[in-house]
C-alpha positions as CSV (number, residue, x, y, z in Angstrom):
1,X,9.9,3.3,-27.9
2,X,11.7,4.7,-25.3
3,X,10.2,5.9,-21.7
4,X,11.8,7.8,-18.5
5,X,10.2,6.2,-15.3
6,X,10.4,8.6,-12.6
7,X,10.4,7.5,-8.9
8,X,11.5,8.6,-5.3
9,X,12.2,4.6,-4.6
10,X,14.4,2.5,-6.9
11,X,17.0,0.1,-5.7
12,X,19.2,-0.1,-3.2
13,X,16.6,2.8,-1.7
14,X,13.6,1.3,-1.6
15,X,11.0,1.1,1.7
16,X,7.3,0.7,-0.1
17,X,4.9,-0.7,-2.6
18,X,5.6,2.2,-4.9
19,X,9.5,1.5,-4.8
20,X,8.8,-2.3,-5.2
21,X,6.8,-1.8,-8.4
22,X,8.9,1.0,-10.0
23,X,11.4,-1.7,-9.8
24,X,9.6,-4.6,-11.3
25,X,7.7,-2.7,-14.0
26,X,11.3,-1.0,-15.0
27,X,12.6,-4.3,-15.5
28,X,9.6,-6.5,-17.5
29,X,9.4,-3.2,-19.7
30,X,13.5,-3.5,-20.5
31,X,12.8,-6.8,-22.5
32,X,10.2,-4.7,-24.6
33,X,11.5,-1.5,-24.8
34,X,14.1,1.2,-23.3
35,X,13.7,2.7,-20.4
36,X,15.8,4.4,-18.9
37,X,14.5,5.4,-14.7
38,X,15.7,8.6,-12.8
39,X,15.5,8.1,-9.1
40,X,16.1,10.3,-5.6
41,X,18.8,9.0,-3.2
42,X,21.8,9.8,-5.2
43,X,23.8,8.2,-8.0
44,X,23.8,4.0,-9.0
45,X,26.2,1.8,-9.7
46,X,26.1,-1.0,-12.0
47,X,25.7,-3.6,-9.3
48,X,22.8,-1.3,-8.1
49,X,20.8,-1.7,-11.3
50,X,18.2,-5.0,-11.7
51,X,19.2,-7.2,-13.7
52,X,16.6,-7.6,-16.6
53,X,14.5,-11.3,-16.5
54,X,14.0,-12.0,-20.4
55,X,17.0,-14.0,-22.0
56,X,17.1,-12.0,-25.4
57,X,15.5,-8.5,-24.5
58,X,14.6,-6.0,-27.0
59,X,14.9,-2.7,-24.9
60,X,17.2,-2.0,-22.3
61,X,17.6,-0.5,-18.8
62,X,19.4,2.3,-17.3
63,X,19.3,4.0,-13.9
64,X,20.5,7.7,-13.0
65,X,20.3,8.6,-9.5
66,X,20.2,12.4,-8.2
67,X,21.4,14.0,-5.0
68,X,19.2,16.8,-3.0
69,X,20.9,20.0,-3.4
70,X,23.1,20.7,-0.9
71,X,21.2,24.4,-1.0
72,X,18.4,22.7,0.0
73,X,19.8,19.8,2.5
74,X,18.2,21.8,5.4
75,X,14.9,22.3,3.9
76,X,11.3,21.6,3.9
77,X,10.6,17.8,3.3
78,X,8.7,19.0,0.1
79,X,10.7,21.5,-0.6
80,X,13.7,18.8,-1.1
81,X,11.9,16.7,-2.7
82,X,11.4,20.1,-6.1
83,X,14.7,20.3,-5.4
84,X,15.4,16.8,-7.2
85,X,11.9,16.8,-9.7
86,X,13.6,20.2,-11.5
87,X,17.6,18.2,-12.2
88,X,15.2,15.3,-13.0
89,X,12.4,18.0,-15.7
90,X,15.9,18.8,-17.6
91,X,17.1,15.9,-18.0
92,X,14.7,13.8,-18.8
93,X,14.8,12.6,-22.7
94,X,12.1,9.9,-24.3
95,X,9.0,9.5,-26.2
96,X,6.7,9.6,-23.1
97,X,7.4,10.1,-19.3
98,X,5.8,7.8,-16.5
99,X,5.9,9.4,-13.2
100,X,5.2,7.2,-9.7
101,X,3.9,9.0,-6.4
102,X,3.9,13.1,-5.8
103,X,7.8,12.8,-5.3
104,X,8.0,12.9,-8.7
105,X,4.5,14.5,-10.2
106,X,6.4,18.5,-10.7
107,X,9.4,16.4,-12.4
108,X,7.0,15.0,-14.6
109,X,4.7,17.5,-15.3
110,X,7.9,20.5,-15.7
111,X,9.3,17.6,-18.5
112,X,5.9,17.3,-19.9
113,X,6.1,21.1,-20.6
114,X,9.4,21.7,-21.2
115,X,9.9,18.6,-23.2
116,X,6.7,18.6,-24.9
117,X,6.4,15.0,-24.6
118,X,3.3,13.0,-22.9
119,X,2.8,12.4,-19.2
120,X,1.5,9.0,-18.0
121,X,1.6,8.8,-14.0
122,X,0.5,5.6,-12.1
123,X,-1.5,6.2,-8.6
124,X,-0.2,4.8,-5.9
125,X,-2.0,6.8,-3.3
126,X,-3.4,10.3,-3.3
127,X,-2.6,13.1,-1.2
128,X,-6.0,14.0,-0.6
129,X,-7.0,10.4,1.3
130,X,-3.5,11.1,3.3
131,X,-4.2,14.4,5.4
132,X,-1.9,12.7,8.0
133,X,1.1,13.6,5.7
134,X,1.0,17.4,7.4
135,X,2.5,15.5,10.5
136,X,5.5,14.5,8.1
137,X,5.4,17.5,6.0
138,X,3.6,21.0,7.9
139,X,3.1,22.8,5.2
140,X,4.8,21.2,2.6
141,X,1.4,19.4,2.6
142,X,0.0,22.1,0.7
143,X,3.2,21.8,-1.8
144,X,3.3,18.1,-2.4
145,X,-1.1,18.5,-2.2
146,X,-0.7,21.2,-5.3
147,X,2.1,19.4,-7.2
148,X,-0.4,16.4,-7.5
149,X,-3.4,17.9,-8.3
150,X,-1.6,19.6,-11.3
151,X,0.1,16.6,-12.4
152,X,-2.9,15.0,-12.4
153,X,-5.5,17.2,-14.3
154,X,-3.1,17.8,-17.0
155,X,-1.3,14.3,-17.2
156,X,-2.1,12.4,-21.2
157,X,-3.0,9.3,-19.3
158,X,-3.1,7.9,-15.3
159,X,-2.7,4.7,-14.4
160,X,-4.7,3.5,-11.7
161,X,-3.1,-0.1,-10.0
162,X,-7.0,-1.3,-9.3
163,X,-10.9,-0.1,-9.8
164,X,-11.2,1.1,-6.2
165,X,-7.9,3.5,-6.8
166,X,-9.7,4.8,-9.9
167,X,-12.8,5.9,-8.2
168,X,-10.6,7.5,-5.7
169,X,-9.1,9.7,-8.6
170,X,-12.2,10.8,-10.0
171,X,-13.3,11.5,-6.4
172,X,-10.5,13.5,-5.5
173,X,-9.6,15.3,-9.0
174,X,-13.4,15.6,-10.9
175,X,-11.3,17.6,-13.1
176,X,-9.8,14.9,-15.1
177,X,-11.2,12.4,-17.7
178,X,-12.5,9.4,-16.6
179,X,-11.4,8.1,-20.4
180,X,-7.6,9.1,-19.4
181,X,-7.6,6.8,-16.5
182,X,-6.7,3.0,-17.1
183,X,-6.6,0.6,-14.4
184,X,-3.4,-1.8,-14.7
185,X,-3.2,-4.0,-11.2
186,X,0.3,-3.8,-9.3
187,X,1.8,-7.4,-10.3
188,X,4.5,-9.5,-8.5
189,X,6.9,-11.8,-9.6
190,X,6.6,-15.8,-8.1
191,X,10.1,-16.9,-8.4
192,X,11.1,-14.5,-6.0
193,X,8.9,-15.4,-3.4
194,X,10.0,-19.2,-3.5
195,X,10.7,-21.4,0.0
196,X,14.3,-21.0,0.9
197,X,16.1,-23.7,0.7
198,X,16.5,-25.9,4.1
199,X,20.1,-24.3,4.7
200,X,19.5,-20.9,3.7
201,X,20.9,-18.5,5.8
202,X,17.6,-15.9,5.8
203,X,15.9,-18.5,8.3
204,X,18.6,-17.1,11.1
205,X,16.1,-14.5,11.3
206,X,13.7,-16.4,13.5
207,X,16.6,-17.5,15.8
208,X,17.9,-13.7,16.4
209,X,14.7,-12.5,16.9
210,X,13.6,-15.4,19.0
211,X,10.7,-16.1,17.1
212,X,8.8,-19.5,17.8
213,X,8.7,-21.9,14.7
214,X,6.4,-23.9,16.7
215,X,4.3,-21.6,17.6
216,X,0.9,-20.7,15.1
217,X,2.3,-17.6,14.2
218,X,0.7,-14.1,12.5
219,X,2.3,-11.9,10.3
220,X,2.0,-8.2,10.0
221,X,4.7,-6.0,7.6
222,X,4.4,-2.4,7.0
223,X,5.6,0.9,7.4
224,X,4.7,2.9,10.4
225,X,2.0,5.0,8.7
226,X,-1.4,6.0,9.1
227,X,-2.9,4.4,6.3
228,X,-1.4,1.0,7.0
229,X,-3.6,0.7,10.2
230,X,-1.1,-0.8,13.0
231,X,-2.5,1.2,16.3
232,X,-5.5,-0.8,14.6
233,X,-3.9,-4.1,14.9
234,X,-2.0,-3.4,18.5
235,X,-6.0,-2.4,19.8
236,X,-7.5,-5.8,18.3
237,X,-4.9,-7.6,19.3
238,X,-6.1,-7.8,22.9
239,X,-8.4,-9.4,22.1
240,X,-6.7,-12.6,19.9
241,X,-6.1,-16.1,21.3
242,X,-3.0,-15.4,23.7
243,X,-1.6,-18.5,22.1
244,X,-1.3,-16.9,18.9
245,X,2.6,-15.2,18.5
246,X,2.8,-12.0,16.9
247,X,5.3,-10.7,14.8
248,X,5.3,-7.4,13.7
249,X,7.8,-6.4,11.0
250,X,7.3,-2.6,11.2
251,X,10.0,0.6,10.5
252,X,10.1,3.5,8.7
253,X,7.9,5.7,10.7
254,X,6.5,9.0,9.3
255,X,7.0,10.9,11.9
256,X,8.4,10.8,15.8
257,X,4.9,10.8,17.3
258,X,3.5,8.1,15.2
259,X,6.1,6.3,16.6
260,X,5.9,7.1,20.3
261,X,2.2,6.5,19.7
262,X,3.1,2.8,18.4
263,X,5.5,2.2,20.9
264,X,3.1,3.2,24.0
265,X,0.6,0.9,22.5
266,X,3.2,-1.9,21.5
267,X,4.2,-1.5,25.7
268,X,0.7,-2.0,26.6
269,X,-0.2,-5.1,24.8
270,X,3.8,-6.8,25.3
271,X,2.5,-6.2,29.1
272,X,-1.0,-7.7,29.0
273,X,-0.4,-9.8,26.6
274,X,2.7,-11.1,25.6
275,X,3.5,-13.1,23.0
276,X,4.5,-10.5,20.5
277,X,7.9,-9.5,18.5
278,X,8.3,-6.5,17.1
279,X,10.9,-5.8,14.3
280,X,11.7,-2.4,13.5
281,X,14.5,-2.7,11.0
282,X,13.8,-2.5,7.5
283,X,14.2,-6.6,6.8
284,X,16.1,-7.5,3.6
285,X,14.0,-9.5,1.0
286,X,15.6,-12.9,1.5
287,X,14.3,-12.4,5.1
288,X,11.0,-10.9,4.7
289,X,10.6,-14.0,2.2
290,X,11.7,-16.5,5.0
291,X,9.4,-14.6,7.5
292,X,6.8,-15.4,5.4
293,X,7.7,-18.4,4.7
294,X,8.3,-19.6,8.4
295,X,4.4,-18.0,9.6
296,X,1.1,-19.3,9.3
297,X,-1.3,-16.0,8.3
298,X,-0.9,-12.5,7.3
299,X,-2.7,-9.4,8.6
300,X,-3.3,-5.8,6.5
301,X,-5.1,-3.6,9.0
302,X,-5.0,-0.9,6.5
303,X,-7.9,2.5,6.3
304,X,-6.2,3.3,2.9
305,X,-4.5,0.9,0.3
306,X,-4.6,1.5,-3.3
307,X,-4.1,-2.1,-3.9
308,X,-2.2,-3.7,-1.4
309,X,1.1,-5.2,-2.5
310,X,2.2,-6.7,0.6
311,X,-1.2,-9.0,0.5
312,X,0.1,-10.8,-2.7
313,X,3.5,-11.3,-1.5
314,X,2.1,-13.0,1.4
315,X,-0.3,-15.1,-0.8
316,X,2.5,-15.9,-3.1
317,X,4.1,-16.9,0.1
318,X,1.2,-19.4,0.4
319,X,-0.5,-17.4,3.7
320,X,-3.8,-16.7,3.8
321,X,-4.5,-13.2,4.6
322,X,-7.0,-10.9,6.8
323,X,-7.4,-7.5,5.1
324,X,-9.2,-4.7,5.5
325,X,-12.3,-4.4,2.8
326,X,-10.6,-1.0,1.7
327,X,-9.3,0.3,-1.8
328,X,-8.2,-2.2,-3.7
329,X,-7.8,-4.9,-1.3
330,X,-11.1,-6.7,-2.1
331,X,-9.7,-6.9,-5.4
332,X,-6.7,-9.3,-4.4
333,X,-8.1,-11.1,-1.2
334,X,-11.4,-13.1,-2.1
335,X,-13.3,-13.3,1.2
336,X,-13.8,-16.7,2.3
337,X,-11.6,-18.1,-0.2
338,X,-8.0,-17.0,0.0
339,X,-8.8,-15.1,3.3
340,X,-11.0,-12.7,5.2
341,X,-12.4,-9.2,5.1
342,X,-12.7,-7.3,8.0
343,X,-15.5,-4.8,6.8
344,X,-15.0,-1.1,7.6
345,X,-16.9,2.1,7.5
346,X,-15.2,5.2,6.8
347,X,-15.4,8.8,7.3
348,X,-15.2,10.5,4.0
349,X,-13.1,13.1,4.8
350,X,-10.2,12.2,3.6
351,X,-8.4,10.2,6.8
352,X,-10.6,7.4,5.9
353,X,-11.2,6.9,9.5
354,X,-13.4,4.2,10.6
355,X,-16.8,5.5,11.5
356,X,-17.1,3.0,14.6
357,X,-13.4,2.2,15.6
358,X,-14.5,-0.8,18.1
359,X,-16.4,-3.0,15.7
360,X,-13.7,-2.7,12.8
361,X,-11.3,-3.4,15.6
362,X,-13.1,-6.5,17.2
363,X,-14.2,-7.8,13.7
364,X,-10.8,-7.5,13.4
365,X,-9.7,-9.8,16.1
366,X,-12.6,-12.1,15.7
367,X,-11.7,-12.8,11.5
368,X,-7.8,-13.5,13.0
369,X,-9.1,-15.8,15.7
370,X,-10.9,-17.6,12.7
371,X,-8.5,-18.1,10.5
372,X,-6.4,-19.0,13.5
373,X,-8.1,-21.8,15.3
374,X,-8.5,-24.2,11.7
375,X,-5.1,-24.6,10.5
376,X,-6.4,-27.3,7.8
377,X,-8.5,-24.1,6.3
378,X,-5.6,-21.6,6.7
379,X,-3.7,-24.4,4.9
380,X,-6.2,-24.4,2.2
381,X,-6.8,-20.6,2.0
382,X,-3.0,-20.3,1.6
383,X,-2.9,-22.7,-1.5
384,X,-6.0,-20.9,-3.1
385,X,-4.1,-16.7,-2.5
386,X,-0.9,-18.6,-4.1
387,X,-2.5,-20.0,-7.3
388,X,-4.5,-16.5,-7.5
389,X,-1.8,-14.6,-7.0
390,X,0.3,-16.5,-9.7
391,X,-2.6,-16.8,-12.6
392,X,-3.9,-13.3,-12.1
393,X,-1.0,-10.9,-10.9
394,X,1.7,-11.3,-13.2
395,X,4.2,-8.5,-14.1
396,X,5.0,-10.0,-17.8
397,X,0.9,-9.2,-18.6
398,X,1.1,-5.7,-16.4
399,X,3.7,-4.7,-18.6
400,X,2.5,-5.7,-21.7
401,X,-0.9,-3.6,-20.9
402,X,1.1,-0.9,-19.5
403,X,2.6,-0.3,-22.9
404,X,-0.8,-0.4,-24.3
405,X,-1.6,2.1,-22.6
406,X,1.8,4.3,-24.1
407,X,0.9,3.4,-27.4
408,X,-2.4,4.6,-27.2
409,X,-1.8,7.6,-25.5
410,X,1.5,8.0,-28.2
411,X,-1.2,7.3,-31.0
């Protein structure tokens, strides 16, 4: 069997969940079977592709990169992004194609057509619960909105990366067939989330950031989005222990005002506060993985998240986490066991707003302060995230039911 994975993120270019698990799936599917993935953000070399985990693999992996068009360099957001999908529709050559996010849902459904070979996309996230997108895109919105939709109503099969995500789907698209949509969890891989070793040179990020190791320390990581909640977080922070440090690791903003908006509110709270780092580059993994490491909790503020990805790097980090009940999330953090909750109400019209912004934000604060003040439970939370993160999350089973799902939709 062979598959094309198609994906705006791959390696050395990746900045999200999507691009993380594009890159892991690519590779636990390479000991089974080839695949071969086309990515944005121009051509890879041979050190740029993973290497694959299995010691005898029976597939293999290959990675072709493609440039925008230099037609098209001053274009439209979305516009550049159809600009890649139609050099990735023609070239595209496998038994079945497995797209990843609307960067590359026209690529997949042109080569589903073209091709006449069947189109499996995973959901990530849907345009229709992201209506903050037109800040990023004006009205490329409408493009990278349509390009979806289509791909979507006429894909063979959709995978859906947990049971809240599939709802979603059916919610926003009551078009397709609940029978074409599977539900395989996103998956992450233990060894690579291991302590660093005492002399490691990742732990000098604490030291150039001037981060506290003594301090009880919580951890946010994210991009600068709306879904992922941060002006959230900077409001419910006022209201956390003062002896708490904060360390954001935030970047990638969507768009120049998100930002400005951030950085007012990041002002405020450094002012009244204190006690707060903020890290806007994009960290490298051995880092992130010390930062981690080096903290004592883990916050996801998020109104939308699939599934949450970052949560079960930070429990296979051994941290316990506070999450919004959102999505997926309930489905990797057990309340009151490897973490907390934060409930939240939502408008349901599509910016999953919360209903009553205060009380998600002071719950908030309060389920922080909790998990805070009882390091012996944090301790204990973190131990019980790790061992559910490792027994229930593990990309060797996602892969092995991702195929499943090819075969069946292959017949």
């Amino acid at each position: 069997m062979k598959v094309d994975i198609l994906t705006r993120e791959y390696p050395p270019k990746v900045y999200g969940g999507a691009g993380v698990h594009a890159e892991e799936l690519s590779k636990v599917l390479a000991e089974r079977i080839d695949v071969t993935v086309r990515a944005f953000d121009g051509p890879r070399t041979e050190a740029d592709v993973p290497a694959i985990p299995g010691s005898d693999p029976k597939g293999s992996l290959t990675v072709v990169g493609y440039d925008t068009p230099a037609a098209l360099k001053d274009a439209n957001g979305a516009i550049k992004t159809f600009g890649v999908d139609l050099q990735i529709a023609n070239d595209v050559d496998a038994d079945i194609i497995h797209a990843h996010t609307w960067y590359a849902c026209l690529a997949g459904r042109l080569a589903q057509q073209l091709h006449e070979i069947p189109l499996v996309i995973t959901a990530h996230s849907l345009e229709p619960f992201r209506p903050w997108k037109r800040e990023q895109l004006g009205g490329g919105y409408n493009l990278s909105s349509w390009a979806e939709r289509d791909a979507y109503e006429h894909a063979d099969g959709i995978i859906a990366v947990s049971g809240g995500m599939k709802e979603d789907i059916l919610a926003a698209y009551p078009n397709v067939d609940p029978d074409k949509v599977h539900v395989v969890y996103n998956g992450i891989t233990m060894d690579d989330f291991a302590t660093p070793a005492d002399d490691d040179p990742a732990w000098g990020v604490f030291d150039r950031y001037h981060i506290d190791r003594s301090k009880p320390t919580l951890l946010f990581v994210g991009r600068i989005t709306r879904q992922k909640g941060l002006p959230y977080l900077l409001q419910a922070l006022h209201f956390v222990d003062k002896d708490i440090q904060v360390v954001l690791a935030a970047g990638a903003p969507d768009t120049p005002e998100i930002m400005e908006e951030v950085k007012t509110a990041f002002a405020k709270l450094d002012e009244e506060r204190g006690n707060i780092i903020w890290i806007e580059e994009m960290l490298p993994k051995p880092e992130l993985n010390a930062l981690e490491h080096g903290c004592d909790a883990f916050i996801c503020p998020s109104i939308y998240e699939p599934l949450g990805i970052v949560n079960l790097e930070a429990m296979a980090c051994g941290l316990p986490v506070v999450a919004s009940a959102t999505g997926g999330i309930p489905e990797v953090v057990v309340d009151g066991e490897t973490g907390y909750l934060v409930p939240i109400d939502q408008l349901h019209d599509g910016t999953g707003t919360p209903t009553n912004p205060d009380k998600f934000v002071h719950d908030m604060a309060d389920a922080i302060n909790k998990v805070m003040r009882d390091p012996e439970l944090a301790k204990k939370m973190g131990e019980a995230g790790y061992a559910r993160a490792r027994d229930k999350f593990s990309w060797e089973s996602i892969a092995d039911a991702t195929i499943e799902v090819y075969k069946k939709i292959l017949g």
